[in-house]
Every structure is written in structure tokens, then in C-alpha cells.
C-alpha distance (Angstrom), angle and dihedral (degrees) to the residues before:
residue distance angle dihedral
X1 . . .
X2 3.76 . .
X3 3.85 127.2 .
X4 3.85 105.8 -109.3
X5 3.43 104.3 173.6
X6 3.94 142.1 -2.1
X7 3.45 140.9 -177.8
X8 3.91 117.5 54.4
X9 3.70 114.8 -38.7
X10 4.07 101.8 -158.1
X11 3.65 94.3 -143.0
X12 4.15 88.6 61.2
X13 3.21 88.2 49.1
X14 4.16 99.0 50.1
X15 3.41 93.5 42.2
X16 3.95 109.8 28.7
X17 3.73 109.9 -163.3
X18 3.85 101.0 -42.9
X19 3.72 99.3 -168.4
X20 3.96 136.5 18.6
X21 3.48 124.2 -137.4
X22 4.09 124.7 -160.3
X23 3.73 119.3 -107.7
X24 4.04 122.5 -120.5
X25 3.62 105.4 -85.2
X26 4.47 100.0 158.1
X27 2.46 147.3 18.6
X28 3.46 132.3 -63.4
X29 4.44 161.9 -165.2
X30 3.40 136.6 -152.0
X31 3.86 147.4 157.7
X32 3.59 93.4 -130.6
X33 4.37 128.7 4.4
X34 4.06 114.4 -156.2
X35 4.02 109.9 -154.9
X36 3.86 107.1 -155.4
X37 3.94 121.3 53.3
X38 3.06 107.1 -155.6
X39 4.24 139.7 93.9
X40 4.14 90.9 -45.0
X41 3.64 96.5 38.0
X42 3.55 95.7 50.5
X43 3.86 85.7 47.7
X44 3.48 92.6 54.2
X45 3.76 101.8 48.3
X46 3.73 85.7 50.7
X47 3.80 95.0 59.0
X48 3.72 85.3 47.0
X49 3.68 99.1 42.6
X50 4.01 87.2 54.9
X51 3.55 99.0 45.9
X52 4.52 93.4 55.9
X53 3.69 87.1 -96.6
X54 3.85 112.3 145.2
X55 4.27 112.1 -145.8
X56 3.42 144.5 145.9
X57 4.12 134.5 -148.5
X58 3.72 117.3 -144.3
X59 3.61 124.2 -179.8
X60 3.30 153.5 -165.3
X61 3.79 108.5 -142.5
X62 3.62 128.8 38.8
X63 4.37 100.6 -71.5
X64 3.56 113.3 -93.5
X65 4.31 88.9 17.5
X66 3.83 94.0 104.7
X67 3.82 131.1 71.2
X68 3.98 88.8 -42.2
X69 3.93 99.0 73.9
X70 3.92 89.9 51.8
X71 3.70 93.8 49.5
X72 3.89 105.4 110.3
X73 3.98 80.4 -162.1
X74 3.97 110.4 -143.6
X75 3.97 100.7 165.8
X76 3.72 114.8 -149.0
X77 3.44 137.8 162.0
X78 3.83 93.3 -147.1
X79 4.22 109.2 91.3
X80 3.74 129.7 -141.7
X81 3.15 88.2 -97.5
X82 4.19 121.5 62.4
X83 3.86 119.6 -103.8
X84 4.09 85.1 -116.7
X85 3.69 100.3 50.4
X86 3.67 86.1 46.2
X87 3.70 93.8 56.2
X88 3.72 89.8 47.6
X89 3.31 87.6 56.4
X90 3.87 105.8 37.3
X91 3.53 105.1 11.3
X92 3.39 135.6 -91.9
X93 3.56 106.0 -92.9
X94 4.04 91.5 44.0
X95 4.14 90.2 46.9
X96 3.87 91.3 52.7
X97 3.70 90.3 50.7
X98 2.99 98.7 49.7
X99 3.41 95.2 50.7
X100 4.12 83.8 53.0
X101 3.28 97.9 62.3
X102 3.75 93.4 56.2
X103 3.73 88.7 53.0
X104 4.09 86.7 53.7
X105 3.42 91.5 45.8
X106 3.79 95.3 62.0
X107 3.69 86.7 53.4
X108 3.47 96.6 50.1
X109 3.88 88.0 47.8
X110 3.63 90.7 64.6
X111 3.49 94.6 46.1
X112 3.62 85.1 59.5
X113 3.59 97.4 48.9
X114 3.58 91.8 54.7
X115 3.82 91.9 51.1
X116 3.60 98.5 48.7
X117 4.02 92.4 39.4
X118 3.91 100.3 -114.9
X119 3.81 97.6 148.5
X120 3.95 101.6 -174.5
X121 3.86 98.5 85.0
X122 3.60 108.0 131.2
X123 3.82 123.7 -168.7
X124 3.56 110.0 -137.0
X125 3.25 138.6 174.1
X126 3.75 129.4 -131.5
X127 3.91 132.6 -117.9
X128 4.19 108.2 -170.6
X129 3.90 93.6 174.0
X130 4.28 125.4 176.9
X131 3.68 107.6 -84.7
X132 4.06 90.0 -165.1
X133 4.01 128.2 27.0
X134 4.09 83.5 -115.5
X135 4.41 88.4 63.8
X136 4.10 90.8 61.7
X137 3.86 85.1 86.6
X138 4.03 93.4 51.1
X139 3.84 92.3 49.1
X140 3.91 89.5 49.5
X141 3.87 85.0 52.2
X142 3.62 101.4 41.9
X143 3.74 84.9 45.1
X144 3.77 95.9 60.4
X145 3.90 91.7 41.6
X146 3.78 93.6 50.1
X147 3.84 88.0 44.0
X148 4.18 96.5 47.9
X149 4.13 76.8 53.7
X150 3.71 94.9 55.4
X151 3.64 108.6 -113.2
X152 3.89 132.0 142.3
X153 3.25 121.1 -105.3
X154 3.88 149.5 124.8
X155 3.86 132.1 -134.3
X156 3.54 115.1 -132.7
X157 4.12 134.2 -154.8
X158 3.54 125.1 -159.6
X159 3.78 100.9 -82.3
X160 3.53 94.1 40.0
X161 4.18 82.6 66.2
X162 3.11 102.2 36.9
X163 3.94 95.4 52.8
X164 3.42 87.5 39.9
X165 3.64 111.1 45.3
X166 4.09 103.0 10.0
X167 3.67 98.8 -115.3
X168 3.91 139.1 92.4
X169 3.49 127.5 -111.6
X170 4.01 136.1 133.9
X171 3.44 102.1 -122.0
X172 4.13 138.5 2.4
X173 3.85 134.8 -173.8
X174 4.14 113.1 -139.7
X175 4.13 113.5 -155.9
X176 3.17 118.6 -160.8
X177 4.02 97.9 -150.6
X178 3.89 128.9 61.7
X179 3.35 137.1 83.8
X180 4.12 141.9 -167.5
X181 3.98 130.4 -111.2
X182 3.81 135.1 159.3
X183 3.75 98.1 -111.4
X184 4.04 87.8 -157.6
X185 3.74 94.6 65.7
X186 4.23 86.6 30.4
X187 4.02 82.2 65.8
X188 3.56 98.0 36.7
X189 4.09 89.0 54.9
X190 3.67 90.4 43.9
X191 3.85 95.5 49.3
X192 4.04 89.9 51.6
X193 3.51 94.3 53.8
X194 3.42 97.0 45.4
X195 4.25 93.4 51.7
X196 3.84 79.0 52.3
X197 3.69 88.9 55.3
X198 3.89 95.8 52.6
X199 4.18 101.9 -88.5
X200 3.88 124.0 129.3
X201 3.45 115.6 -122.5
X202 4.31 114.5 -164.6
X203 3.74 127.3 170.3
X204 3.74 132.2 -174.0
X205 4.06 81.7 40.2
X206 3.50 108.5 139.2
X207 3.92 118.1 -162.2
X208 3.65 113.1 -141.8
X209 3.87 110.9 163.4
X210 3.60 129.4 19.3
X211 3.86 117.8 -165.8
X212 4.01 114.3 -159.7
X213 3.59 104.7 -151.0
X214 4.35 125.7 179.9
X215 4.08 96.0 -89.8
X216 3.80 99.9 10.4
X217 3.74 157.7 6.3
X218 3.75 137.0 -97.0
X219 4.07 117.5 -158.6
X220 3.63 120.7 -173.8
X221 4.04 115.3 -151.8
X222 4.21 111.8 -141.3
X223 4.05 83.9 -110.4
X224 4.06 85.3 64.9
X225 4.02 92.5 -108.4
X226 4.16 112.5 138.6
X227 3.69 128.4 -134.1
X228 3.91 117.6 -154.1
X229 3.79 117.2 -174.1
X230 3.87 130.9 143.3
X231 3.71 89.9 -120.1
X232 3.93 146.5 16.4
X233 3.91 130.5 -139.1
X234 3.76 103.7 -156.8
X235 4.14 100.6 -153.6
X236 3.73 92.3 157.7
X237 3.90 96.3 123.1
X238 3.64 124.6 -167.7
X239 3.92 85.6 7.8
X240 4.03 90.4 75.2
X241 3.45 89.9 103.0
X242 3.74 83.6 88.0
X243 3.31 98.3 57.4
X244 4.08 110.2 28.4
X245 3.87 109.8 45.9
X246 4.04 95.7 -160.3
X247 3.99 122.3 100.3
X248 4.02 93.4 -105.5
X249 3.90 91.7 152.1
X250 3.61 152.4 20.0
X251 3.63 120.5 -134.0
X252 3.49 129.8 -135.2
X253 3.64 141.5 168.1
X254 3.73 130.4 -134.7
X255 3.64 140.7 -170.3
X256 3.64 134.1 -125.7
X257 3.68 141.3 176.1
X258 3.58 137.4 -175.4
X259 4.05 124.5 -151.2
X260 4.01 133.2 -130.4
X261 3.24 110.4 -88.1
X262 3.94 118.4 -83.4
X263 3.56 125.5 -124.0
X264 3.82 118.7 -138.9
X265 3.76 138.7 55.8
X266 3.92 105.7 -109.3
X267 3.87 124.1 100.3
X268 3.90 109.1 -98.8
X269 3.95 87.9 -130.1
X270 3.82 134.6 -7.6
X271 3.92 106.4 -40.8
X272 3.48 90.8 -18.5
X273 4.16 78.6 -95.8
X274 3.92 116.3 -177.9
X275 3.40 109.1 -96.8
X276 3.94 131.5 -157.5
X277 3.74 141.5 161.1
X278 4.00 146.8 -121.8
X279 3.85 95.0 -122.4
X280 3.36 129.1 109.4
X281 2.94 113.5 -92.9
X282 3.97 87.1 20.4
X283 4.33 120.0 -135.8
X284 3.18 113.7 -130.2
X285 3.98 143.0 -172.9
X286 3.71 152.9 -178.4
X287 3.82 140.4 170.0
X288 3.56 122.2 -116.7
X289 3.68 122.0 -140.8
X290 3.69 102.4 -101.2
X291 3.77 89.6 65.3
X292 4.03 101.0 -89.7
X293 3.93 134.0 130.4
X294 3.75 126.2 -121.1
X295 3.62 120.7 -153.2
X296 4.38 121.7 -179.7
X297 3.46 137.8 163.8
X298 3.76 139.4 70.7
X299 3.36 90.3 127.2
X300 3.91 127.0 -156.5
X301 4.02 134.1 -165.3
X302 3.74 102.0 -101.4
X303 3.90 108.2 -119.1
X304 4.13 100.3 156.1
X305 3.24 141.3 -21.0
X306 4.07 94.0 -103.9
X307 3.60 96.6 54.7
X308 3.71 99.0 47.3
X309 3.95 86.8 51.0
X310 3.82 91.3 52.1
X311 3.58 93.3 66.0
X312 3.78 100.3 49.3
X313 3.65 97.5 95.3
X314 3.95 80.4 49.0
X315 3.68 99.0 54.1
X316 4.22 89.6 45.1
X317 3.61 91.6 67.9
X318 3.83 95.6 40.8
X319 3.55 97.0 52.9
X320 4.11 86.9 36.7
X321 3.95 76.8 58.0
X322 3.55 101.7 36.5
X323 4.28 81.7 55.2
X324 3.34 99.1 51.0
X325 4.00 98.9 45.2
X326 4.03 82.4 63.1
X327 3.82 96.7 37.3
X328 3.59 111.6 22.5
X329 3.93 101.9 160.7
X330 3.97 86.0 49.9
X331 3.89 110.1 96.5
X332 4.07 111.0 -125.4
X333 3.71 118.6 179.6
X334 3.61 107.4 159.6
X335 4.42 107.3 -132.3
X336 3.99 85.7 -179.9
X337 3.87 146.5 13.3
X338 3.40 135.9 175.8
X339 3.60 139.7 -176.4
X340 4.00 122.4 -139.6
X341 4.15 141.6 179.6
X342 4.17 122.7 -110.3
X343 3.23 130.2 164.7
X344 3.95 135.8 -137.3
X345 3.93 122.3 -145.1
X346 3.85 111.3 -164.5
X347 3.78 92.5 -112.9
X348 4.16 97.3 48.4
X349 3.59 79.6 -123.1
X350 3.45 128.8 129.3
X351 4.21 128.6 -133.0
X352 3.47 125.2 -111.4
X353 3.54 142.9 169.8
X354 4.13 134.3 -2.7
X355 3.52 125.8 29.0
X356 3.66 109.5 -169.1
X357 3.89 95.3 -148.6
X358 3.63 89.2 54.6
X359 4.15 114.9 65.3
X360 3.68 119.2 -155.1
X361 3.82 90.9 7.4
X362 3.88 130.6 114.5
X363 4.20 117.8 -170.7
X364 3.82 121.9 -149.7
X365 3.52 101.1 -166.8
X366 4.14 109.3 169.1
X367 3.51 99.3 -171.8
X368 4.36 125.5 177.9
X369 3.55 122.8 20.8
X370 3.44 98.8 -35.1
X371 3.64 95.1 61.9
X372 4.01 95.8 131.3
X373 3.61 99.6 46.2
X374 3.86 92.6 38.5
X375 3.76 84.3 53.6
X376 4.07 88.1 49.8
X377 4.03 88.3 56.4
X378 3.70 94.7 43.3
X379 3.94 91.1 54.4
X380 3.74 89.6 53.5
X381 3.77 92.7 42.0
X382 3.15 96.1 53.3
X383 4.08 99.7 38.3
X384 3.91 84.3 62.5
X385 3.86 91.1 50.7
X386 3.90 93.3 59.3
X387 3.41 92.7 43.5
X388 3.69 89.1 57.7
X389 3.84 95.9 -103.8
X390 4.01 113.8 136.9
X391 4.25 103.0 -148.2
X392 3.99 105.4 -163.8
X393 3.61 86.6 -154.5
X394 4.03 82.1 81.2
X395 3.40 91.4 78.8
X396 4.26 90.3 71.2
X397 3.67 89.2 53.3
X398 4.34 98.8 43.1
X399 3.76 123.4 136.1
X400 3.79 98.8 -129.2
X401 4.12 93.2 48.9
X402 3.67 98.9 103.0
């Protein structure tokens, strides 16, 4: 398995590993089988679960000890890459759909938290201001584009940021629609509902050997127990490399810290809004709910697992520094950091669906950014494919389209 992450992911540490779930020991049936536990599995045996699907999740880790526990979890429906680059690339009418969807899929994240009890959701809303005096002239773009598509948002000046927020910068775009979680505990809460609802939930379940027969699938588990199901949801993320043998991504790490808790009452800045930057690679930050200050970013090309974890001491004291340049009258001393993989496709857009080398088997593969809500339009993507329903919105998400 590969090493996603390292360090001390805060949401580990808040919430330890709140439930246990059994490890394959038979064998065993099922309509569908979802490899990868995590965020995007969970999401897509809920979908499943809901619509009279039977499924299972095995995997290979401890659940929740992958990608998700190192997610600091800001979900917006604006992708790394601008709504008018996109359409440059894409077209128009696919960028601003795609951009829709995200904006659903925060909305159908809360309805989700509400029905499987997780009561941290926080609606946010999301700053994206100029990094560098050059940027002012891709916010006033991106806010036309995102405007002509019929989001909410404002276009700030200078004062309008500074009075607002408490920093300096030349120009910042205000949405309307996002929102915060801790994807760990998300998953967790999903997973429990969905073993109330009927679906098998395995950890430390290692596929090794997947047979594609005419009607069905066969998995074998490294302990020698089978799998059969009629289809597979591959939700193993940055792992796909094992499975799908074409350059579909670019890896990365990035760097993340969380602060000691902060005494008072009052927001830090205006709304406590997510906040986020032109640069490249962009900072970015959120609060959590128990009154602390999330900082990521300085990202790196992911080479191996030793390099990236050199750096982390590094990266603490440059986003520490990159923090306190905006804020400097707002304490930061870092209590934990941690250092995880991403990866980057050349669209910003995730993969979903078919794979025609793989029979019977659908991939949700929410890569960038946007990995959780990617992963919540996958799951309903590909719910509506096994039940027989054909989504056009597929075609955004194909294999072959780049």
C-alpha cells in the first residue's frame, strides 16, 4: 500500500479511531463490492445502501487511515482550476457544469450529515482573494464567468478586505456556498449508518486478485478469502496506480497544520469564511469548530514518501510564516502538522465511471482539491449506472477525455 500521509493528522488525533470494524475472515456475496474505505467509499455505499442496493467495503488500511484523515476538508464548489480557464479548456457549457455539480454536492453533503447524525457541518463561505497585484485581472474574469453561470458571490476591493477580513490584498472573490467538515468522522458516521442499513464493512482486507468473469467478479483477499459480487466500485484513490496503468494523475504532496486551541468567543476574521489564494500552489485555511486555525499548502511534486516527510518541519514554519504575514496580531503556534499525497489531473477534474479494460467495474476517483465532493458526485453517478440509469454528466468525468 502506498504512504499517503505522515506526520500528525489533527483529526486522528481528536477523534482516535471511534469505531472498529471486523476483518474479512469467509467467504463472502454481494451485489456490488467497493475497494477503498475511506471518504468516497463510504459515500458510495451510502448511495447504494439507500437505493436497495446490497454492497460491501473492504479495505486495506485501518478505515478512515488513508487520504481521508489528512483531508483538512474545505468543501467548495470552485476547482483548482478557474471557471474561465476551464471553459477555455472544456467549453463553456461543460466548465459551468461542472462547476454545478460541486455546488449540489455540498448540498447533498449536508443532507447526508443530517441523516447519518454527523452534527459538525458548518456552512461557510469562501474568500479566493489575489495573492499578487498581477491576479486582480483573473478574479475580474472568473468573476464574470462564475456570474454569467449564476452563482453568488461578491467582488471585493482592497478596503472592502481589509475591513472585512483584517488583511491586505488587491482584490478578493466572496462565494456564497461551501462549508467545512472533518471528512474522518464524515466517513466514520456514514459507515455506521450504512452497517445499520444492511452493508458489510471490513478493514485490514487486502485485495490481491480480481477475476472478471461474463456476469460477475471474483476478488481474492491476501488471507485467501473470495469476494463474489456482480460489480466493483474502485474508490481506492491515489492507489489506482495499481489497478489502471495510464498516467491519469500527478501526485503531489501538501502540508498542513492545525493551531492550539484559541481562547475567546469572537470569529478570528469575518464569518470565519474559508479563505484561499491565487498563488501557485495556493495557501489555504479554515477554522475548525473547537476554535482552532488550519493552515495547508506549500505544495511539493510527490517523489517518495521519505522526501516529502523531510520537509515537514520545513513547510510548518512557512505556512506558520505565510499566517502571520496576513494576520500578524492573531496568535499561531502550530500543536500539529502533517504532510499528505494528492494528485492533479490536467483538467482539475476528477474520473468517474467505466473503464473499458475493466468489466463489471465502475472507478470513483475524486482527485485535486475537490476530492470529497467529487467523491459525492461519483457515488451518485455511479448508483444511477447500476441501477440502469445512463447520467450524461458521465461524459465530463470519462477515461479517454484527455
Amino acid at each position: 500500500m502506498m504512504n499517503l500521509k505522515s506526520g500528525y493528522p489533527y483529526w486522528l488525533i481528536k477523534n482516535g479511531l471511534p469505531y472498529n470494524y471486523p476483518k474479512l475472515a469467509q467467504n463472502i456475496q454481494a451485489d456490488v463490492v467497493i475497494i477503498g474505505g475511506g471518504i468516497t467509499g463510504a459515500l458510495c455505499a451510502h448511495e447504494l445502501i439507500n437505493a436497495g442496493i446490497n454492497c460491501i467495503v473492504v479495505d486495506g488500511r485501518t478505515i478512515g487511515l488513508g487520504s481521508t484523515c489528512a483531508s483538512t476538508s474545505l468543501l467548495q464548489y470552485e476547482l483548482d482550476k478557474p471557471l474561465h480557464e476551464l471553459s477555455a479548456l472544456i467549453g463553456k457549457r461543460n466548465a459551468e457544469r461542472a462547476y454545478i455539480l460541486c455546488g449540489n454536492a455540498i448540498d447533498r453533503l449536508n443532507e447526508i450529515s443530517t441523516t447519518v447524525n454527523y452534527k459538525d457541518f458548518e456552512l461557510k463561505k469562501s474568500l479566493y482573494y489575489a495573492a499578487f497585484k498581477k491576479d486582480t485581472q483573473l478574479l475580474q474574469l472568473e468573476y464574470k464567468a462564475r456570474k454569467e453561470a449564476g452563482f453568488t458571490l461578491d467582488l471585493l476591493n482592497e478596503k472592502d478586505i481589509k475591513e472585512g477580513y483584517g488583511f491586505k490584498a488587491p482584490l478578493a472573490l466572496l462565494s456564497h456556498k461551501g462549508a467545512c467538515v472533518n471528512a474522518y468522522l464524515l466517513a466514520h458516521n456514514i459507515h455506521q449508518y450504512n452497517i445499520n442499513k444492511g452493508c458489510g464493512v471490513y478493514d485490514r482486507t487486502t485485495v490481491s486478485e480480481i477475476t472478471y468473469l461474463p456476469r460477475s467478479v471474483k476478488l481474492l483477499t491476501t488471507d485467501g478469502f473470495t469476494i463474489s459480487a456482480k460489480k466493483v466500485i474502485n474508490a481506492s484513490g491515489y492507489e489506482i496506480e495499481h489497478f489502471i496503468k495510464k498516467k491519469i494523475v500527478t501526485l503531489h504532496a501538501t502540508y498542513a497544520l492545525a493551531s492550539e486551541n484559541i481562547g475567546g468567543a469572537d470569529a478570528f476574521w469575518k464569518e470565519n469564511a474559508m479563505i484561499w489564494n491565487t498563488a501557485d500552489p495556493y495557501l489555504y485555511m479554515r477554522t475548525t469548530s473547537d476554535r482552532r486555525i488550519m493552515v495547508g499548502g506549500r505544495d511539493e511534486p510527490f517523489y517518495n514518501p521519505a522526501r516529502r516527510d523531510k520537509l515537514l518541519k520545513q513547510k510548518t514554519k512557512q505556512l506558520t510564516k505565510d499566517f502571520q504575514q496576513l494576520f500578524p496580531h492573531q496568535p499561531m503556534i502550530p500543536e500539529f502538522s502533517w504532510t499528505g499525497t494528492f494528485g492533479i489531473t490536467k483538467d482539475a477534474l476528477p474520473f468517474i465511471g467505466e473503464y473499458k479494460k475493466y468489466p463489471h467495474t465502475y472507478f470513483a476517483l475524486g482527485f485535486g482539491g475537490n476530492g470529497i465532493t467529487f467523491s459525492t458526485i461519483a457515488a451518485q453517478l455511479i448508483c444511477e449506472q447500476i441501477k440502469g440509469t445512463r447520467n450524461r454528466d458521465l461524459a465530463l468525468f470519462k477515461f479517454d477525455r484527455v
